[in-house]
N, CA, C and O of each residue as an XYZ file, in Angstrom:
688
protein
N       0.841     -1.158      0.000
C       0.000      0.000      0.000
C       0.903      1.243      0.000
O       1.784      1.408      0.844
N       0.607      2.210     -1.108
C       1.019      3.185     -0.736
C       0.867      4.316     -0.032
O      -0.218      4.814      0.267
N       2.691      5.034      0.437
C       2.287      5.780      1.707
C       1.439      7.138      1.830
O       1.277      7.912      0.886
N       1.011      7.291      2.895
C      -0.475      8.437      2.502
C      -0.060      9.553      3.091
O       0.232      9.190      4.231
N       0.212     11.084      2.969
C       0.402     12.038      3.370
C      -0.495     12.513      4.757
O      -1.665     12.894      4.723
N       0.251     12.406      5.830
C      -0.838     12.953      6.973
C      -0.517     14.289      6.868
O       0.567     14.578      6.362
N      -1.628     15.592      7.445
C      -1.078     16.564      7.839
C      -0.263     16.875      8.835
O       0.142     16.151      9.745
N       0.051     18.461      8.523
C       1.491     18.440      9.523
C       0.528     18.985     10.217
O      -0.599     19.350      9.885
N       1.518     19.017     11.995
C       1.387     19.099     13.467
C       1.449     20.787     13.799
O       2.536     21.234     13.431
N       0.921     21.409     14.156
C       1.226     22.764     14.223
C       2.459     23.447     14.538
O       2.778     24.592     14.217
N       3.220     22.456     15.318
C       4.708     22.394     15.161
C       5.345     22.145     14.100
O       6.118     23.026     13.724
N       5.275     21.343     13.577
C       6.277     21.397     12.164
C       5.678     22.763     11.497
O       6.582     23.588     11.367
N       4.444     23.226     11.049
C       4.236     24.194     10.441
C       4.754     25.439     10.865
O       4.870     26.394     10.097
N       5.184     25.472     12.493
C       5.333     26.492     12.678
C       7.625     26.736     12.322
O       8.403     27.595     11.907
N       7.652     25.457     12.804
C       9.427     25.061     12.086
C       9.323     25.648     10.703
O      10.132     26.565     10.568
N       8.559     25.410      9.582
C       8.567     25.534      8.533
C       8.564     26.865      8.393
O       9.266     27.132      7.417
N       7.888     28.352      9.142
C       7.667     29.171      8.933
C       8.394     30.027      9.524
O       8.400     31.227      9.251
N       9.169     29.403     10.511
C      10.883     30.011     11.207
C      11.341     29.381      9.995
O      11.411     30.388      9.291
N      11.660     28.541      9.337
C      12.808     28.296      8.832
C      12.590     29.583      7.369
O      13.484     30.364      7.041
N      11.711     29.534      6.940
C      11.208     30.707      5.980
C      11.730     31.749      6.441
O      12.766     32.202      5.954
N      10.937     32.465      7.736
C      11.822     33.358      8.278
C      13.150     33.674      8.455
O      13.361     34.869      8.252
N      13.821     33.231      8.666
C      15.469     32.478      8.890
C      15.731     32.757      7.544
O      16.315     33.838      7.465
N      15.544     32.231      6.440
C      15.877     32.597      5.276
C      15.441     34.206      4.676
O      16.320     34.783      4.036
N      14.318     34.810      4.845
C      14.568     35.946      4.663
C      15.583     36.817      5.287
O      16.290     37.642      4.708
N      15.559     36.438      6.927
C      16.775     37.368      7.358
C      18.116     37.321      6.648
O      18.797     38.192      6.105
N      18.276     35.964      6.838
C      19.462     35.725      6.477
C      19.889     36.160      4.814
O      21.074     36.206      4.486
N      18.972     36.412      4.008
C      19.281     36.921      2.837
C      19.107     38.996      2.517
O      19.802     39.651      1.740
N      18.072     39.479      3.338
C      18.640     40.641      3.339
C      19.448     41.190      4.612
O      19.466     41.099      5.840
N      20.360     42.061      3.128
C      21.376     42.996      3.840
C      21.462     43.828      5.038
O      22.537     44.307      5.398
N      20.228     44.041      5.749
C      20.351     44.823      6.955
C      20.127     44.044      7.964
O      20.734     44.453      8.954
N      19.383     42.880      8.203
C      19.504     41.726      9.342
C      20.541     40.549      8.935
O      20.811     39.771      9.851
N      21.085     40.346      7.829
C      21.974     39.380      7.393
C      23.018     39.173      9.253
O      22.786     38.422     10.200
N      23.556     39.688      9.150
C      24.882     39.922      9.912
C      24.118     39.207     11.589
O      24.459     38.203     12.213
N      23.104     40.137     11.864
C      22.854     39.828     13.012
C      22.208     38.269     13.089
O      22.246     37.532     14.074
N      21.627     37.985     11.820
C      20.708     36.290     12.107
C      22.148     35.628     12.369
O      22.342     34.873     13.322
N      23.365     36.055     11.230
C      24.368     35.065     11.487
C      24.872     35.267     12.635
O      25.705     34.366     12.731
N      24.901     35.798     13.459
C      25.493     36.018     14.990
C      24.538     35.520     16.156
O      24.887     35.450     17.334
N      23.349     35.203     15.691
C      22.560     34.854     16.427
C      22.356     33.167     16.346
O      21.679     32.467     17.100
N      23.115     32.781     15.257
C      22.871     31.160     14.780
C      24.729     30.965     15.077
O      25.184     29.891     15.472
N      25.285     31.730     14.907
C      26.295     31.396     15.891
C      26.802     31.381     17.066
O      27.876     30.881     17.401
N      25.871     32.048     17.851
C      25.842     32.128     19.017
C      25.376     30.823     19.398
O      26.004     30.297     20.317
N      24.234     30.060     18.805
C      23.369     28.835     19.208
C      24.481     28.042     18.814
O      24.970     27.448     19.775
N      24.965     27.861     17.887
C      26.160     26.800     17.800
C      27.422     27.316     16.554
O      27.507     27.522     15.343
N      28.011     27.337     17.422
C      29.569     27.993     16.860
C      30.604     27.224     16.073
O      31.749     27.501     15.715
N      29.760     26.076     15.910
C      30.485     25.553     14.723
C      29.957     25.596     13.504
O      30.360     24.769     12.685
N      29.039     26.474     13.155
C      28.124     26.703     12.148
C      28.996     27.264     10.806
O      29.472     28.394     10.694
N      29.060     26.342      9.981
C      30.551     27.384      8.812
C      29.686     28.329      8.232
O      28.893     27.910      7.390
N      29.685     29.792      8.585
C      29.318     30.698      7.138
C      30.469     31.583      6.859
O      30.921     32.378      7.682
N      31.010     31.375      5.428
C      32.424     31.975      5.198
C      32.523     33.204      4.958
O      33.433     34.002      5.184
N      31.243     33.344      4.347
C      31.425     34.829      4.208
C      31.454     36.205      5.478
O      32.127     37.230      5.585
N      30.251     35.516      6.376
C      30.575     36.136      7.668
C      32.125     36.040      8.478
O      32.714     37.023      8.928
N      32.483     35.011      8.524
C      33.490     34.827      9.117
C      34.680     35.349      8.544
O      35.660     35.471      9.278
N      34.762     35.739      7.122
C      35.881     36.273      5.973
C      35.450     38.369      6.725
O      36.325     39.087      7.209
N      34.338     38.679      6.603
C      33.926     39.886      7.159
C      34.661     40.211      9.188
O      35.278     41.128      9.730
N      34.254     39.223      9.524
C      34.494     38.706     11.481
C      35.920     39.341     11.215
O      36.064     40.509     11.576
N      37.102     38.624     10.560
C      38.342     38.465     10.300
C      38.834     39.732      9.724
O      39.818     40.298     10.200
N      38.245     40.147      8.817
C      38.412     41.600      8.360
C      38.321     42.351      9.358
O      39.483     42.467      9.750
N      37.540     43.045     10.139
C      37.186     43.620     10.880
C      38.293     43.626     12.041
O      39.013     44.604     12.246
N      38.350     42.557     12.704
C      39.347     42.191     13.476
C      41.056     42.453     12.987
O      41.989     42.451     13.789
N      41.117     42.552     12.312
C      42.291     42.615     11.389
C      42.413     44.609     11.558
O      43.285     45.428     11.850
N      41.140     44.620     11.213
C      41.273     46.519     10.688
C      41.203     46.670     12.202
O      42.020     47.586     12.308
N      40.876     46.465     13.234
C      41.080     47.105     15.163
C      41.871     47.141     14.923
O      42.387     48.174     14.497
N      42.784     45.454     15.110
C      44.034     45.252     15.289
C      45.338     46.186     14.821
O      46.264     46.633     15.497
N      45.005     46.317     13.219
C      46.084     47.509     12.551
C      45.878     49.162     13.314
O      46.711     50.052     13.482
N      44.454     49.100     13.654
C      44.019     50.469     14.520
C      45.327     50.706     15.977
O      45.953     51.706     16.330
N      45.312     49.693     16.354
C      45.275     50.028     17.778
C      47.174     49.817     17.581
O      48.049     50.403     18.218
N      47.310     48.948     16.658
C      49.179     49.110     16.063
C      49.250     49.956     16.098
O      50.055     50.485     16.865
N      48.405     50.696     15.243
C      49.130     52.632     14.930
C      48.688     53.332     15.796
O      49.445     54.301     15.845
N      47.794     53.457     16.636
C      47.754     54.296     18.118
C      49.136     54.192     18.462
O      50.004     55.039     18.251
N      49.302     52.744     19.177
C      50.111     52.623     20.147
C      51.886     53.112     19.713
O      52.766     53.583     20.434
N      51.890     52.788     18.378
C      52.692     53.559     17.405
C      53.067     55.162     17.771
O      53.972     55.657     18.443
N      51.908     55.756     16.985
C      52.105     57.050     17.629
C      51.599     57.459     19.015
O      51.683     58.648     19.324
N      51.160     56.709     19.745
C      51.684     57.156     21.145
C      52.922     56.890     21.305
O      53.395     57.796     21.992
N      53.793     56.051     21.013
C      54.584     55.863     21.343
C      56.073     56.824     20.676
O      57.226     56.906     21.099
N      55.473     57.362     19.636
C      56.722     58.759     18.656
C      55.810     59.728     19.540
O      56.692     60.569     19.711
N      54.775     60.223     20.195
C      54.595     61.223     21.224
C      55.428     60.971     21.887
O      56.307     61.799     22.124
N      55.432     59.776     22.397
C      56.001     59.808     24.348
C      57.975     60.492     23.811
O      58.701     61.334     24.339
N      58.136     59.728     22.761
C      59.526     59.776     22.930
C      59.760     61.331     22.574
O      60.560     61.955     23.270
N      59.045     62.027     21.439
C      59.002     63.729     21.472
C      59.117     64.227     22.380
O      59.988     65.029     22.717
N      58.033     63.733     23.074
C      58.148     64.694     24.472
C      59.440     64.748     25.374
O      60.210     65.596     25.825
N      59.222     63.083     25.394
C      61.345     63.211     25.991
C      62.030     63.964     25.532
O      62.666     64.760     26.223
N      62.087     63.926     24.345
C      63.679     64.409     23.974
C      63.566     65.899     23.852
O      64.546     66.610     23.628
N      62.257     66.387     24.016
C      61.605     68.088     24.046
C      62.310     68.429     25.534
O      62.970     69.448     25.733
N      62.066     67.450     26.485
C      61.855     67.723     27.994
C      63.743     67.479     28.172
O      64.286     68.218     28.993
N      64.385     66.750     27.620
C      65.922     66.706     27.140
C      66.946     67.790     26.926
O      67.979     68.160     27.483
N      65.995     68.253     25.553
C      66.351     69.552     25.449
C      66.668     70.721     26.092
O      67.725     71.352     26.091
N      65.469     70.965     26.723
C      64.900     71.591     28.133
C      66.028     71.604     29.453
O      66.479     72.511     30.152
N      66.221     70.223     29.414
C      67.139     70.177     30.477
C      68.839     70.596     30.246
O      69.620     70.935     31.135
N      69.047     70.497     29.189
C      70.380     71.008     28.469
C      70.450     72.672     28.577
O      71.416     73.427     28.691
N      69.016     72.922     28.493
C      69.699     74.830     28.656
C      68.988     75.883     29.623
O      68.929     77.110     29.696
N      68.399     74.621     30.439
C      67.836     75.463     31.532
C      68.194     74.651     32.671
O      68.377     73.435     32.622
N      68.299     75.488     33.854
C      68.179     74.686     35.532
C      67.458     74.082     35.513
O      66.716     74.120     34.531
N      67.164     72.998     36.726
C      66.022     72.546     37.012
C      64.821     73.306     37.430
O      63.643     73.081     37.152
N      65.465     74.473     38.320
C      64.089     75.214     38.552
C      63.471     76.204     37.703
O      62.577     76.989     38.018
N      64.283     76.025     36.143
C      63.435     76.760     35.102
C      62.807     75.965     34.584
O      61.784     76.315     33.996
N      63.168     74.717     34.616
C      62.641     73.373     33.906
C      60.911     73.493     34.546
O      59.819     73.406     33.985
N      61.200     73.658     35.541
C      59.858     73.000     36.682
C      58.955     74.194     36.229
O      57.849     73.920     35.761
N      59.369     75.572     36.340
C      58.819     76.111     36.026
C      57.813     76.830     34.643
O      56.858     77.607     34.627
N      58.577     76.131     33.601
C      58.383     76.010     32.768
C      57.146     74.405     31.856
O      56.620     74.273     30.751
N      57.205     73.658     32.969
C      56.383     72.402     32.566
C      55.114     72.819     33.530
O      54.099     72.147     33.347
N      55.048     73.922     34.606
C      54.353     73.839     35.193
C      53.149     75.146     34.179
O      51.972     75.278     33.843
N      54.400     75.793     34.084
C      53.007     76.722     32.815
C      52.586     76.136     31.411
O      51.714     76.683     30.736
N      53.304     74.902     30.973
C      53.132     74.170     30.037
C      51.777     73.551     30.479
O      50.833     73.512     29.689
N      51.686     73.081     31.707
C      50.111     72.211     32.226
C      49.767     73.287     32.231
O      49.773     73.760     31.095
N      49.390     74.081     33.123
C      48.224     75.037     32.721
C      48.119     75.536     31.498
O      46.973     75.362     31.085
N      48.818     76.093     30.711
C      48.004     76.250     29.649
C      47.826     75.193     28.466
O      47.480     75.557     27.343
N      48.104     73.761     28.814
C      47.611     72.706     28.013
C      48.515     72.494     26.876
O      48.012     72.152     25.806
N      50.068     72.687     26.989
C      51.110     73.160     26.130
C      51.663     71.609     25.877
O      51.745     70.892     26.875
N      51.950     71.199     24.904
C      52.866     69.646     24.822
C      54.169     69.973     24.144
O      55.015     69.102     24.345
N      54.544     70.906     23.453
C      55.583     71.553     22.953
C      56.581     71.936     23.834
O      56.143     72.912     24.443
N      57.587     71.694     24.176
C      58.814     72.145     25.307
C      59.550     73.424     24.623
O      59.928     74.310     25.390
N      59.781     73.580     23.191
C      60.305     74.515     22.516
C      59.214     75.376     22.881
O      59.669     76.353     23.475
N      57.677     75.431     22.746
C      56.840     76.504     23.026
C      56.177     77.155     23.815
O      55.525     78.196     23.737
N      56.614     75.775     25.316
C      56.714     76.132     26.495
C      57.652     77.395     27.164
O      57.424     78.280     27.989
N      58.612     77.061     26.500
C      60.298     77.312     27.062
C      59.964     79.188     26.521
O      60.378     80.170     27.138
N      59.257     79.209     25.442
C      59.396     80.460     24.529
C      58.575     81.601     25.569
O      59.076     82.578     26.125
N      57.066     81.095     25.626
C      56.088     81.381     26.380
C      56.348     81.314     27.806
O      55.412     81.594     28.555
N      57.246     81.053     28.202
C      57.860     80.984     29.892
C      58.906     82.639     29.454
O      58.752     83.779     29.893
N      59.459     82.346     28.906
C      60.673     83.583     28.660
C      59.862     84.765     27.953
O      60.353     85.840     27.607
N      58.519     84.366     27.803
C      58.149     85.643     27.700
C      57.364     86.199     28.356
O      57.263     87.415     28.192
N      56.553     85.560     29.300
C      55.930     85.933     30.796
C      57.153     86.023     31.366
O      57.674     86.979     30.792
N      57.870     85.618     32.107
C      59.051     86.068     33.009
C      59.873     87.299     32.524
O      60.602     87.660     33.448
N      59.998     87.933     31.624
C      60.476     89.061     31.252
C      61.698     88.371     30.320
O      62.256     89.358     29.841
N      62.266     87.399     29.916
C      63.229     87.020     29.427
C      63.520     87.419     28.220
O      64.664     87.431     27.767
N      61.962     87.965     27.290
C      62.406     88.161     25.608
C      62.634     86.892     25.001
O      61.819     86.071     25.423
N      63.426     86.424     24.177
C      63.853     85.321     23.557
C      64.475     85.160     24.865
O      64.938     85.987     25.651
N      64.346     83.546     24.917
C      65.026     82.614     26.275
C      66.463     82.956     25.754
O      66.965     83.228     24.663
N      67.043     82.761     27.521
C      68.603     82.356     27.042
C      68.802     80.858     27.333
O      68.264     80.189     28.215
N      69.379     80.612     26.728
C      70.104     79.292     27.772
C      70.875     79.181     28.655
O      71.839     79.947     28.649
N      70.722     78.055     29.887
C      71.829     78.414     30.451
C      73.448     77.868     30.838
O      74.352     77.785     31.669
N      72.909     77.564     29.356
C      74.839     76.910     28.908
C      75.018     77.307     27.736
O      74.553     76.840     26.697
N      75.902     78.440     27.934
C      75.675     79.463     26.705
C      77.172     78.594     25.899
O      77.292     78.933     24.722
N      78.041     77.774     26.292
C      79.097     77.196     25.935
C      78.323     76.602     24.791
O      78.754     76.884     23.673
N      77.242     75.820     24.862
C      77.042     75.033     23.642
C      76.366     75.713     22.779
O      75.745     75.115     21.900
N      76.352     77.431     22.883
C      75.773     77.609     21.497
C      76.621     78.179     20.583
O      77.703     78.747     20.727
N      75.632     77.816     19.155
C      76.860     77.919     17.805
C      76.376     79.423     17.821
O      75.436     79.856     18.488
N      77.424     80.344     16.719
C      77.235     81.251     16.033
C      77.296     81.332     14.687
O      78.058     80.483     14.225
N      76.692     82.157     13.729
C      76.739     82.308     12.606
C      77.161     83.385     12.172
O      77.273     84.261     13.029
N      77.471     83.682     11.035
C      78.173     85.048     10.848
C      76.940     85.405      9.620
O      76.292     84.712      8.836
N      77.020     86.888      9.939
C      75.418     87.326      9.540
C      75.304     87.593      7.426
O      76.213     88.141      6.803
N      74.515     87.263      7.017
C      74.493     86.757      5.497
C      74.567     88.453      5.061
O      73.970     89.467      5.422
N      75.346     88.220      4.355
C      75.281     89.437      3.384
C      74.390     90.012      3.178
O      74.336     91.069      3.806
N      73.223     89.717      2.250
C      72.322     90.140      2.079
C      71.832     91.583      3.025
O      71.584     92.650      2.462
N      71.744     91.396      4.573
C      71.484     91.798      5.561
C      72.253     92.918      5.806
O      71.731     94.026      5.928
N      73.636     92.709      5.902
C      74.752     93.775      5.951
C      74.643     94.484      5.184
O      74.199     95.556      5.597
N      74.931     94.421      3.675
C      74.839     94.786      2.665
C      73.625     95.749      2.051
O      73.648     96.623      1.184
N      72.306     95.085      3.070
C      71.565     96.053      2.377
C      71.196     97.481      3.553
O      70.591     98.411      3.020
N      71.417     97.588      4.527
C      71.605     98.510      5.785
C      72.695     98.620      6.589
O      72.325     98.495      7.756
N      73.856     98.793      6.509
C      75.068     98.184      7.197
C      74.228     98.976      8.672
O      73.725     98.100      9.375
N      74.041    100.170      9.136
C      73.525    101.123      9.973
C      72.742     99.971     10.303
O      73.374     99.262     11.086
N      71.469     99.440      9.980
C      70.400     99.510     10.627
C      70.644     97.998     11.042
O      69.817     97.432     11.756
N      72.199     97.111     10.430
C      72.446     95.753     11.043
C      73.093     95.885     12.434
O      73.033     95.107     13.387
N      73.659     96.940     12.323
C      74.390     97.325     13.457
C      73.488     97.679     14.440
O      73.522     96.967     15.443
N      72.384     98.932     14.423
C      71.822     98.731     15.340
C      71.152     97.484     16.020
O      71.102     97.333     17.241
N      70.583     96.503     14.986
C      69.946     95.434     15.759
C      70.901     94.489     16.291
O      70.451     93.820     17.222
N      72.384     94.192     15.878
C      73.463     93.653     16.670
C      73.568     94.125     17.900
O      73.318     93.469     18.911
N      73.908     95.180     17.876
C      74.045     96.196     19.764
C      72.827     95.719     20.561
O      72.801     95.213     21.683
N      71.944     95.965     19.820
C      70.439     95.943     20.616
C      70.459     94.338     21.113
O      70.073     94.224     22.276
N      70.771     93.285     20.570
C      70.683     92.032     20.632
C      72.054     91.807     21.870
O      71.764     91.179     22.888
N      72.981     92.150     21.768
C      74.088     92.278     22.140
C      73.448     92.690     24.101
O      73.572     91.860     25.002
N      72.834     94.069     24.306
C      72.253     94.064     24.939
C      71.185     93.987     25.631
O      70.912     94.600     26.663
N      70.586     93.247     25.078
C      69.627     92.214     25.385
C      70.002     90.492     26.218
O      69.441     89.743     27.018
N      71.031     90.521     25.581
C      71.431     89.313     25.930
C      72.471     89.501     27.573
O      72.296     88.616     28.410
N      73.266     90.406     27.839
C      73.563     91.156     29.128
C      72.120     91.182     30.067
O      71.992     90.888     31.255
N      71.292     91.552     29.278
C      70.071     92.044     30.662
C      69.843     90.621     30.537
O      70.307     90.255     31.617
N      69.425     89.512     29.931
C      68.631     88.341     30.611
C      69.930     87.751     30.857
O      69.789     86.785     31.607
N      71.000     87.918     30.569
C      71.935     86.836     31.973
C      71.995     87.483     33.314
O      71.942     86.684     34.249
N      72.103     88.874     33.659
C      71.643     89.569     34.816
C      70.675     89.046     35.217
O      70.797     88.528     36.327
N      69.179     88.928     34.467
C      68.386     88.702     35.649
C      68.365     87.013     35.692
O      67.754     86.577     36.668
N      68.955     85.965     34.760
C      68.899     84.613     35.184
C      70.030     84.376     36.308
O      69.684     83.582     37.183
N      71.205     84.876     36.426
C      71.709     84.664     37.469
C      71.348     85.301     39.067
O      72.020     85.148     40.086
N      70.044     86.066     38.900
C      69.669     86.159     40.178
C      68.946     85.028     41.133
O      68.669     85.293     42.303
């Protein structure tokens, strides 16, 4: 005898109409992602390659993210050293201190623009340093001489004494 079709159980019909469901999600683009995270969540050995080729991507692009943070945090940190280095080569310590301390307040990460902005609230003008042994000189370009000899001269003297008044008042 042949076999005779019973109807289905309101359960299977209703399997049948998740599994329908299930297939629409899973085929459009704006719930795609989440049905597959949700059927991998239920069992994680579920192969879908294409999700998992996307999973991997993704993970891949943090990963290169957080390389190059830590990257350039890490060419910050050493700037700042060798700013704060600097710093220490032509100033005391207690210009140093004083100088990182107006750097925090006014939110400064620059030690060259700290150092500038310190020497120019303190009355300094252009900073001096205070190891005047290590600085170079240049001998002044023609151009300059040549086109005012008078008016190079005055700004030599003037510079000349300028540089007398802020070692006066740094050695106080």
């Amino acid at each position: 005898m042949p076999p005779t079709l019973r109807p289905l159980t309101e359960a299977e019909k209703t399997d049948i109409e998740l599994g329908r469901l299930l297939g629409k999600l899973t085929a459009h683009p704006t719930t795609r992602r989440e049905a597959y995270q949700l059927l991998k969540k239920a069992n994680p050995n579920l192969p879908f390659p294409d999700q998992d080729l996307e999973d991997y991507k993704q993970q891949e692009a943090v990963r290169r993210q957080k390389e190059e943070f830590e990257r350039a945090q890490a060419a910050a940190l050493a700037a700042l050293e060798a700013g704060r280095a600097r710093l220490r080569e032509r100033f005391s310590d207690e210009h140093v201190k004083a100088i990182e301390a107006l750097m925090t307040k006014h939110g400064i990460a620059d030690y060259e623009i700290g150092a500038k902005l310190w020497a120019a609230e303190a009355g300094e003008g252009d900073y001096m340093p205070s190891n005047p042994q290590g600085q170079t000189y240049t001998m002044p370009s023609d151009k300059d001489l040549l086109a005012d000899p008078r008016k190079w001269a005055t700004d030599q003297a003037a510079k000349v004494i300028d540089e007398f008044k802020r070692e006066k008042r740094l050695s106080r």
